[in-house]
C-alpha positions as a Markdown table, in Angstrom:
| # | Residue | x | y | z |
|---|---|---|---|---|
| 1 | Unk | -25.5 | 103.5 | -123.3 |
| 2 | Unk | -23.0 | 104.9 | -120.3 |
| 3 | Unk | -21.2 | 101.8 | -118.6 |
| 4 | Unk | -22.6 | 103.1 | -115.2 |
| 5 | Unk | -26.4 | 103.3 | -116.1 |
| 6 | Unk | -25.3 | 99.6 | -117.0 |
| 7 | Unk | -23.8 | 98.5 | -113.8 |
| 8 | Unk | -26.6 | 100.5 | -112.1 |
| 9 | Unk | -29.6 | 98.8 | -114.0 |
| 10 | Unk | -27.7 | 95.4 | -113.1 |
| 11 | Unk | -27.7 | 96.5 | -109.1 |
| 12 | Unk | -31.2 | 98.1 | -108.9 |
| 13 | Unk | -32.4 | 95.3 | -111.0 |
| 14 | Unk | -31.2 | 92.5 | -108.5 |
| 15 | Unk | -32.6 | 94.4 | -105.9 |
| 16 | Unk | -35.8 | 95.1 | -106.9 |
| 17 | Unk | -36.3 | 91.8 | -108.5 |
| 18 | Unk | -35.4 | 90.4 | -105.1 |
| 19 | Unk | -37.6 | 92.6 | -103.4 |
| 20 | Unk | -40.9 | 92.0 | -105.4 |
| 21 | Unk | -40.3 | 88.7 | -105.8 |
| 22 | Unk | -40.3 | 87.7 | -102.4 |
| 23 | Unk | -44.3 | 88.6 | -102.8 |
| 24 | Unk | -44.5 | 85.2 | -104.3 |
| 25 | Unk | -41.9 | 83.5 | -103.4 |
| 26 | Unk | -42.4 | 79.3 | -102.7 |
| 27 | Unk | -46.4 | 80.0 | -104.4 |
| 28 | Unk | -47.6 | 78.1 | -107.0 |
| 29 | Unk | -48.9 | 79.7 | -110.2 |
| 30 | Unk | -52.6 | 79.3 | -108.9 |
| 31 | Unk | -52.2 | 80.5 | -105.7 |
| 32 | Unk | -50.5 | 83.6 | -107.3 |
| 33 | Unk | -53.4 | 83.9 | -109.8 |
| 34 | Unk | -56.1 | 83.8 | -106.4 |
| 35 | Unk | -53.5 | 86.7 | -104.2 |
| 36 | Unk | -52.4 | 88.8 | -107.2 |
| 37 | Unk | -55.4 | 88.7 | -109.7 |
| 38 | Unk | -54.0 | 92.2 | -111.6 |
| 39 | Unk | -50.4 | 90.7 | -111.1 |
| 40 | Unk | -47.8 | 92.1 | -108.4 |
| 41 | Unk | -45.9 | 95.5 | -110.0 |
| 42 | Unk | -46.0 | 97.7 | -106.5 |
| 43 | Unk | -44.8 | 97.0 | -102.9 |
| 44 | Unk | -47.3 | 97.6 | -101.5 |
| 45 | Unk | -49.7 | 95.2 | -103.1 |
| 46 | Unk | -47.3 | 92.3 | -101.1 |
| 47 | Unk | -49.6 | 90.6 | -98.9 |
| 48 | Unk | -48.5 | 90.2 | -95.5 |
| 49 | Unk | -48.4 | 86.8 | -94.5 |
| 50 | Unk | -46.4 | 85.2 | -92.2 |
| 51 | Unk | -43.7 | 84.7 | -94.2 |
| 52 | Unk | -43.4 | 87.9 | -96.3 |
| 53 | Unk | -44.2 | 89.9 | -92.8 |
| 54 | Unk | -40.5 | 89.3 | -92.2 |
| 55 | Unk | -39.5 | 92.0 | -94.6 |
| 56 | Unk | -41.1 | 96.0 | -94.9 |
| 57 | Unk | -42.3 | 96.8 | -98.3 |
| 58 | Unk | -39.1 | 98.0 | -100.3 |
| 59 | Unk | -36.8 | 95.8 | -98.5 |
| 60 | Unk | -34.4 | 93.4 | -100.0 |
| 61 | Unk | -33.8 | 89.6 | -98.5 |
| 62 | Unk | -30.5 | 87.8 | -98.2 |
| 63 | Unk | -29.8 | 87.4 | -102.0 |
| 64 | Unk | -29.2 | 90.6 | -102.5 |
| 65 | Unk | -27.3 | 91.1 | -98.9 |
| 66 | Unk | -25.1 | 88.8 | -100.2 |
| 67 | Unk | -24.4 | 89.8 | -103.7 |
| 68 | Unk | -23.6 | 93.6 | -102.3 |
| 69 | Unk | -21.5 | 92.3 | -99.9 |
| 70 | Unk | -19.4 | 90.3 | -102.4 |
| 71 | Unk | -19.4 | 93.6 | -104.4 |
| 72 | Unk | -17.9 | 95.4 | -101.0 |
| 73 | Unk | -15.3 | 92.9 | -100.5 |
| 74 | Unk | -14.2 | 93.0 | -104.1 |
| 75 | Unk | -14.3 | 96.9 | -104.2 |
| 76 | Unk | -12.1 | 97.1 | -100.4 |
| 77 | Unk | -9.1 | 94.8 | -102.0 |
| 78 | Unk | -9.1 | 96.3 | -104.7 |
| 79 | Unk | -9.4 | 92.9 | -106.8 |
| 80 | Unk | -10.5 | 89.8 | -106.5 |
| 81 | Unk | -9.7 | 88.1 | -103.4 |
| 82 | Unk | -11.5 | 84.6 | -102.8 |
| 83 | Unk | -10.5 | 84.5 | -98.9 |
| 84 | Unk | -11.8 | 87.7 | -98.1 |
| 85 | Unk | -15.1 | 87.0 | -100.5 |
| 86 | Unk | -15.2 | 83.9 | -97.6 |
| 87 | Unk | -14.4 | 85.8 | -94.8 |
| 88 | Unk | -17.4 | 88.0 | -95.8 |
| 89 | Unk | -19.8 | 85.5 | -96.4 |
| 90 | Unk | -19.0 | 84.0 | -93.3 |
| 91 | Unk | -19.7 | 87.2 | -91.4 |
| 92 | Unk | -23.0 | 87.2 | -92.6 |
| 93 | Unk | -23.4 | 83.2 | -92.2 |
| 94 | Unk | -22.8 | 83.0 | -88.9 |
| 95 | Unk | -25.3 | 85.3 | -87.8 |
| 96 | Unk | -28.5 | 83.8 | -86.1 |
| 97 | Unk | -30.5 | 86.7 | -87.4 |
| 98 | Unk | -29.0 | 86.3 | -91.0 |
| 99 | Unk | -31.6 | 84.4 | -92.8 |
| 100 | Unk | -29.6 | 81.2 | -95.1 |
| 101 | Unk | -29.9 | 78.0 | -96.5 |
| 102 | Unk | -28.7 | 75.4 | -94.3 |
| 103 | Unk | -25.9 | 74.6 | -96.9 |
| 104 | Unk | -24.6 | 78.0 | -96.4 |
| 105 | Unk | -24.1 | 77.9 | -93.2 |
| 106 | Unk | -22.6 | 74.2 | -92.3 |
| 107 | Unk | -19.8 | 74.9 | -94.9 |
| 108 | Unk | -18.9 | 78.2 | -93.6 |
| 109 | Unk | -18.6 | 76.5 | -90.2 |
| 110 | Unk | -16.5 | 73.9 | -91.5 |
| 111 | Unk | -12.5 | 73.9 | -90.1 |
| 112 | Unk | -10.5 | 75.9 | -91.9 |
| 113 | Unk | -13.1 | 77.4 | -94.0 |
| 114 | Unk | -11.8 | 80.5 | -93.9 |
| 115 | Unk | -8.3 | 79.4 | -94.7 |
| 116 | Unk | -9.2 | 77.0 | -97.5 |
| 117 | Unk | -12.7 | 77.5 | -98.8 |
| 118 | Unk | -12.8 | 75.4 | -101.5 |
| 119 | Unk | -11.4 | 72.3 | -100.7 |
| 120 | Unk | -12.9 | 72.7 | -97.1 |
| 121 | Unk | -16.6 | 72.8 | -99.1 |
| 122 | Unk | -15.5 | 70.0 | -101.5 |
| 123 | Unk | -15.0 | 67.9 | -98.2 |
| 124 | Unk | -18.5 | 69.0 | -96.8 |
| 125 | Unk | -20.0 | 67.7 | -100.0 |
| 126 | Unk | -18.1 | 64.9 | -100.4 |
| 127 | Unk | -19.5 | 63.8 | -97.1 |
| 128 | Unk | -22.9 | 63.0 | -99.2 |
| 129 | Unk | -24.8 | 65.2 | -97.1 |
| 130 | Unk | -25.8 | 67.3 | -100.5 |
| 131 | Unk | -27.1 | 65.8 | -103.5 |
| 132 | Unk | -29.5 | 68.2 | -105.3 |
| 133 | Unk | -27.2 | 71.3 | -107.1 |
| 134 | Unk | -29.0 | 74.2 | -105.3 |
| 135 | Unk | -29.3 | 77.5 | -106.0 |
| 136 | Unk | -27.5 | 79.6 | -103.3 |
| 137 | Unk | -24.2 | 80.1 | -105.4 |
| 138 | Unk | -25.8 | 80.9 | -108.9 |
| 139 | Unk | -26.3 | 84.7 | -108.9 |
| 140 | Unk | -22.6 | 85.1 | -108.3 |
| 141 | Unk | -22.3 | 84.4 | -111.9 |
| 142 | Unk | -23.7 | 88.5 | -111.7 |
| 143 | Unk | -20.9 | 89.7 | -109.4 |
| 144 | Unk | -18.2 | 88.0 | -112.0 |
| 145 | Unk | -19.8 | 89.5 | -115.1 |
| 146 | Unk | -20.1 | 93.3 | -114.1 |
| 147 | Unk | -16.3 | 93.3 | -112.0 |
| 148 | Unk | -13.9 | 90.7 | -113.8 |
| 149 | Unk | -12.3 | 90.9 | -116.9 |
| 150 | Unk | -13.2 | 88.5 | -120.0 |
| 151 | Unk | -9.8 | 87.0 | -119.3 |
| 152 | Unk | -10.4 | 86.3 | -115.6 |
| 153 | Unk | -14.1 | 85.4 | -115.3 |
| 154 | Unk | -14.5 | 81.9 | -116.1 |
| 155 | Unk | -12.0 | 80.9 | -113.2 |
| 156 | Unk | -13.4 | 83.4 | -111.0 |
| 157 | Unk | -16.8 | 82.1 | -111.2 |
| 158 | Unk | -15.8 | 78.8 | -111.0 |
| 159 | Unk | -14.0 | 79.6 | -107.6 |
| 160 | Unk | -16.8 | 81.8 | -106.0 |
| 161 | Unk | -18.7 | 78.9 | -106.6 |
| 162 | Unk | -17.2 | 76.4 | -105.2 |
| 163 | Unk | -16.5 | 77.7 | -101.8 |
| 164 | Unk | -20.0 | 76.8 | -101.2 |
| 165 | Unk | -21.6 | 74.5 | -103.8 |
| 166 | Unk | -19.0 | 71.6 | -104.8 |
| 167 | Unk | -21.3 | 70.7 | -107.9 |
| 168 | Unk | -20.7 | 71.0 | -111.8 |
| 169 | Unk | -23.8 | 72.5 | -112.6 |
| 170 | Unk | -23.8 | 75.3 | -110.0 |
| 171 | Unk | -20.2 | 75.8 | -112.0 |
| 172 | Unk | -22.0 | 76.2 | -115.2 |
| 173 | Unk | -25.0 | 77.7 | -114.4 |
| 174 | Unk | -22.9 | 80.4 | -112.9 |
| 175 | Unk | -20.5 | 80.8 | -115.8 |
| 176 | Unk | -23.4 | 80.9 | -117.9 |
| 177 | Unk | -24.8 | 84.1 | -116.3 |
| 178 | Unk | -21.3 | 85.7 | -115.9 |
| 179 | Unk | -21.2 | 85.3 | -119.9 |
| 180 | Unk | -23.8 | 86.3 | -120.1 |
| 181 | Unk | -23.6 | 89.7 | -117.7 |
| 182 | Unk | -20.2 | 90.5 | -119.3 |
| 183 | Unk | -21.4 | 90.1 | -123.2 |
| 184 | Unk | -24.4 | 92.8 | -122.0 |
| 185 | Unk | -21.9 | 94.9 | -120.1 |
| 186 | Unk | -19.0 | 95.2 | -122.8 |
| 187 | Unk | -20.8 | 94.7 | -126.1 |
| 188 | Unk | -24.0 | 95.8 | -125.4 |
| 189 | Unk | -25.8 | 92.3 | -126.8 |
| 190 | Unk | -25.7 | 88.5 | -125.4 |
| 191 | Unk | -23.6 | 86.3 | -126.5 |
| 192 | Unk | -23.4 | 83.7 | -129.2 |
| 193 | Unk | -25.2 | 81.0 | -127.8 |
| 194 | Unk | -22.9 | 78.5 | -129.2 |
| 195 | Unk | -20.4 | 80.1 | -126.4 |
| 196 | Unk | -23.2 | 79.3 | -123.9 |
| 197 | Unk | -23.5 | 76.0 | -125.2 |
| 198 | Unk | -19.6 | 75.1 | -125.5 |
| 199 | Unk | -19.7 | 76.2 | -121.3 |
| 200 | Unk | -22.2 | 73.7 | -120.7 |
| 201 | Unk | -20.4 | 70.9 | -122.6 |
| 202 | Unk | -16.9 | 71.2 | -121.1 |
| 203 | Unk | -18.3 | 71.9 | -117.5 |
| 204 | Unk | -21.5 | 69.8 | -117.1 |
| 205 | Unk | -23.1 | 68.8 | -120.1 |
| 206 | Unk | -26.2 | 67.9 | -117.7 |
| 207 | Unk | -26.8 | 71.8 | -117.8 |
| 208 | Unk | -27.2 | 71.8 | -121.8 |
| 209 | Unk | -30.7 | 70.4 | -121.7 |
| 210 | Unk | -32.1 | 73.1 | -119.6 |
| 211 | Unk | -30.2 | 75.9 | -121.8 |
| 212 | Unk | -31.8 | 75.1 | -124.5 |
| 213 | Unk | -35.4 | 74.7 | -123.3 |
| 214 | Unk | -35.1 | 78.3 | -122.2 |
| 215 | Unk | -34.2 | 79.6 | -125.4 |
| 216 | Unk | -37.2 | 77.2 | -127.0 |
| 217 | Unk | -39.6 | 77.0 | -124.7 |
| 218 | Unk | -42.9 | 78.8 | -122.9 |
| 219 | Unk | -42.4 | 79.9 | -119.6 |
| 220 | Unk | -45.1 | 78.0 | -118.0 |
| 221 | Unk | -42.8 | 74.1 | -119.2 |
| 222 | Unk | -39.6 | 75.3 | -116.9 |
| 223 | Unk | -41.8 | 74.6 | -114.1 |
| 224 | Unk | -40.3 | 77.3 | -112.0 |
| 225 | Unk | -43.0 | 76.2 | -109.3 |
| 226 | Unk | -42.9 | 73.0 | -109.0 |
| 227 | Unk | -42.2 | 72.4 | -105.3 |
| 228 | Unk | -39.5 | 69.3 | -105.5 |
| 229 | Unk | -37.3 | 71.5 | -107.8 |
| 230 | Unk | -38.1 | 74.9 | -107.1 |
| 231 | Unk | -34.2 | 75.6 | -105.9 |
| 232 | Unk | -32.3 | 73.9 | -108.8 |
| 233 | Unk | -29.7 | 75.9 | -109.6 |
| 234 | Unk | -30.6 | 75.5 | -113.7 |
| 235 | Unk | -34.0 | 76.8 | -112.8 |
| 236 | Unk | -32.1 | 80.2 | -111.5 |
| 237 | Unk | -30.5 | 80.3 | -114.7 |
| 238 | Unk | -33.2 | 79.3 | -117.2 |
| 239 | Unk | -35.6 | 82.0 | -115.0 |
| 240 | Unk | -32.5 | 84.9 | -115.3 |
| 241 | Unk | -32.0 | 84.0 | -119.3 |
| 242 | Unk | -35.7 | 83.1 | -120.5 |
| 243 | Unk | -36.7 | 87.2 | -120.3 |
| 244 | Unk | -33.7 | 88.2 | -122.5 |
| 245 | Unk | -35.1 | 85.5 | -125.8 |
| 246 | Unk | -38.7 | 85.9 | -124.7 |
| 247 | Unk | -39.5 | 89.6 | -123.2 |
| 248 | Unk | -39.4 | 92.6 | -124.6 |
| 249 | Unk | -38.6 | 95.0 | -121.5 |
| 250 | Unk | -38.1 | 95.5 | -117.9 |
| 251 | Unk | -41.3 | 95.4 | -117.2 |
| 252 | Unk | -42.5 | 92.4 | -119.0 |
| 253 | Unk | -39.1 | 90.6 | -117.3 |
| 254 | Unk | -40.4 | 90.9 | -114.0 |
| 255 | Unk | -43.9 | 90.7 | -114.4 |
| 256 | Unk | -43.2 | 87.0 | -116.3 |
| 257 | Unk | -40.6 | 85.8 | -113.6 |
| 258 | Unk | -42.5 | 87.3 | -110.7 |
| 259 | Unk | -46.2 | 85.6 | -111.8 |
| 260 | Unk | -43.8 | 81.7 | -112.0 |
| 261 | Unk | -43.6 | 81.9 | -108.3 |
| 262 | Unk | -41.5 | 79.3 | -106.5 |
| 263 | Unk | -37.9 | 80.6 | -105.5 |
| 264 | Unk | -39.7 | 84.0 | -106.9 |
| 265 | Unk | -37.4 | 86.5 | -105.5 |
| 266 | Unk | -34.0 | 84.9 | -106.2 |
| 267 | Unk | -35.2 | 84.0 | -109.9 |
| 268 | Unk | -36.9 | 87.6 | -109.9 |
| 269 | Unk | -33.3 | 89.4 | -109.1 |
| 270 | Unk | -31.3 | 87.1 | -111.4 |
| 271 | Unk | -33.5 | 88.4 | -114.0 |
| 272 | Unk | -34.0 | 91.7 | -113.1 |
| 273 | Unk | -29.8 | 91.8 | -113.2 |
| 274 | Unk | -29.8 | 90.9 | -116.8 |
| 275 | Unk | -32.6 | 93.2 | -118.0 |
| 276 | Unk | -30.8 | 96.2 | -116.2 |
| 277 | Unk | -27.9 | 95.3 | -117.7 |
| 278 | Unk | -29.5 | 95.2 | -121.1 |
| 279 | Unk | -31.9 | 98.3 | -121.0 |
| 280 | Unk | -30.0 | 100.0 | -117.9 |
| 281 | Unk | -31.2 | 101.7 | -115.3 |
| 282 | Unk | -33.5 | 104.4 | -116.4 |
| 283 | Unk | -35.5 | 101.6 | -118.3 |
| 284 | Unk | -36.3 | 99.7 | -114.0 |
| 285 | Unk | -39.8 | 100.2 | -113.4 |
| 286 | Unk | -40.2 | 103.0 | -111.3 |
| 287 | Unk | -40.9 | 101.0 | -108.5 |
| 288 | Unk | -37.2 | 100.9 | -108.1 |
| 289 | Unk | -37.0 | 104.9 | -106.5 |
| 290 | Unk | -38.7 | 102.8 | -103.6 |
| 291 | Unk | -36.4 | 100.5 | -102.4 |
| 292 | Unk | -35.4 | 101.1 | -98.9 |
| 293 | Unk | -31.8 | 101.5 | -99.1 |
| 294 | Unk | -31.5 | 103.4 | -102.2 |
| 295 | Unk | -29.0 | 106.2 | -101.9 |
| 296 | Unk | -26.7 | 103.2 | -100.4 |
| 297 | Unk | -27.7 | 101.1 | -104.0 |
| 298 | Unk | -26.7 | 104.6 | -105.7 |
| 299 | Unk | -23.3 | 104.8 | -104.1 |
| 300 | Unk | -22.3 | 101.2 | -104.7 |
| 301 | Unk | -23.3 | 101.7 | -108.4 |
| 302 | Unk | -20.8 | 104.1 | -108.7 |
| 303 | Unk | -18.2 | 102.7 | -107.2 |
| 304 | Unk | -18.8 | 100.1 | -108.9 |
| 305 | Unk | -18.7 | 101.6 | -112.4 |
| 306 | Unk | -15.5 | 103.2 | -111.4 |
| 307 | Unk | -13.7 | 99.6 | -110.8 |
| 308 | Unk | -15.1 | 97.8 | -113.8 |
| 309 | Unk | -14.1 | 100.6 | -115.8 |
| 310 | Unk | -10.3 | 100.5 | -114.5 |
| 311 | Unk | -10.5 | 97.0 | -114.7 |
| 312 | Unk | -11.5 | 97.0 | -118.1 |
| 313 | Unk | -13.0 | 94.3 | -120.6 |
């Protein structure tokens, strides 16, 4: 498989698993069962409640806003840069309009964020204001795997990271994924899971417990529902890896992480990352030729092919 119907299937994947995700997004599985009795495959089958009226049918949320601007700010310098990734992020932060976890936006307002992201956040959660190891940071682990090289992308994951989330295991979840990613990208086939393993021991050994319940476990006993832990940042990882030992396509990928419901469309892209990277792009449901910005997602797929390519494994 082309390198660029691998970097595409990994951008239109995140998009479109944010974008149908958000159709059950913060339901339970029951209440998902009584909306979507057939399942949700189509756009337009997203019912328009209050809180999913806030998007068109098509539309991507702030996950995915997020994640292409990190891929923006990476492709404009040229490298990575982790001052102008927080400049970027604060640019979107900032704004009323911008829908973000709260987390987000008090450490990007912190002094001299912009100057010293990571020890500026490291004081913001050393404050005690945090104590949960939430989710906002963990698809980054994505960004890393399809634009760093194998050399670089353990420290750059751990330092996109932590310029928001001071907290082990959003470290490891992250470098979990960007393994991950990278191993699909380069050799075409994930990675021993003794390397998984050996991240989650030297990083946060907390994390090791909910690696290997995904790779032994029913979908339905990660509790990816369950309202008191629906943001973990493990449950982002264990919902992006469970497809990839479990499911046999695309399809089956979304439809299982989709039907889990709590942080739906966040789990939904981190999933739909993986499977694009692993079956590329032609292999996206077909619901994917729908999403409302797509010649845009077209463009940034090329470009960025052409980096990772001249960056190299």
């Amino acid at each position: 498989m082309k390198h660029q119907e691998k970097i595409k299937g990994a951008i239109f994947g995140f998009a479109l698993g944010d974008a149908l995700g958000v159709g059950t997004e913060f339901m339970t599985r029951n209440e998902i069962r009584n909306y979507y009795p057939h399942g949700l495959h189509r756009f337009e089958d997203i019912i328009r409640d209050a809180h999913r009226s806030q998007w068109l049918p098509g539309e991507w949320t702030n996950d995915t806003e997020i994640v292409t601007r990190f891929l923006e700010t990476i492709l404009s310098c040229g490298e990575f840069d982790i001052h102008a990734i927080a400049r970027s992020l604060k640019q979107l932060a900032i704004r009323e309009s911008f829908e973000c976890a709260p987390l987000l936006r008090m450490v990007c307002k912190s002094p001299d964020w912009e100057k010293h992201p990571i020890a500026a956040a490291h004081k913001v959660w050393q404050s005690g204001q945090f104590v949960e190891a939430t989710n906002e940071a963990t698809q980054r682990g994505i960004v890393t795997g399809i634009t760093s090289r194998y050399s670089d992308l353990m420290e750059h994951t751990r330092r996109i990271t932590l310029i928001t989330n001071d907290d082990n295991r959003c470290v490891s979840t992250g470098m979990v994924l960007a393994r991950t990613a990278h191993s699909l990208l380069w050799d075409e086939m994930l990675p021993d899971f003794e390397d998984l393993v050996d991240i989650c021991e030297h990083i946060d050994p907390r994390t090791l417990q909910w690696l290997e319940k995904t790779r032994d476990c029913g979908i339905e006993e990660l509790e990816l529902d369950d309202e008191d832990t629906l943001a973990y940042t493990r449950k982002a990882m264990c919902a992006g890896l469970w497809p990839l030992w479990h499911s046999a396509s695309p399809e089956d990928t979304f439809d299982m992480i989709i039907s889990q419901g709590g942080d739906a469309d966040s789990n939904a892209a981190i999933a739909g990352a993986l499977a694009g990277l692993r079956y590329g792009y032609d292999a996206l449901p077909a619901e994917k030729e729908k999403l409302l910005k797509f010649d845009y997602l077209n463009d940034l797929s090329e470009r960025v092919a052409e980096y990772s390519e001249k960056q190299g494994r």
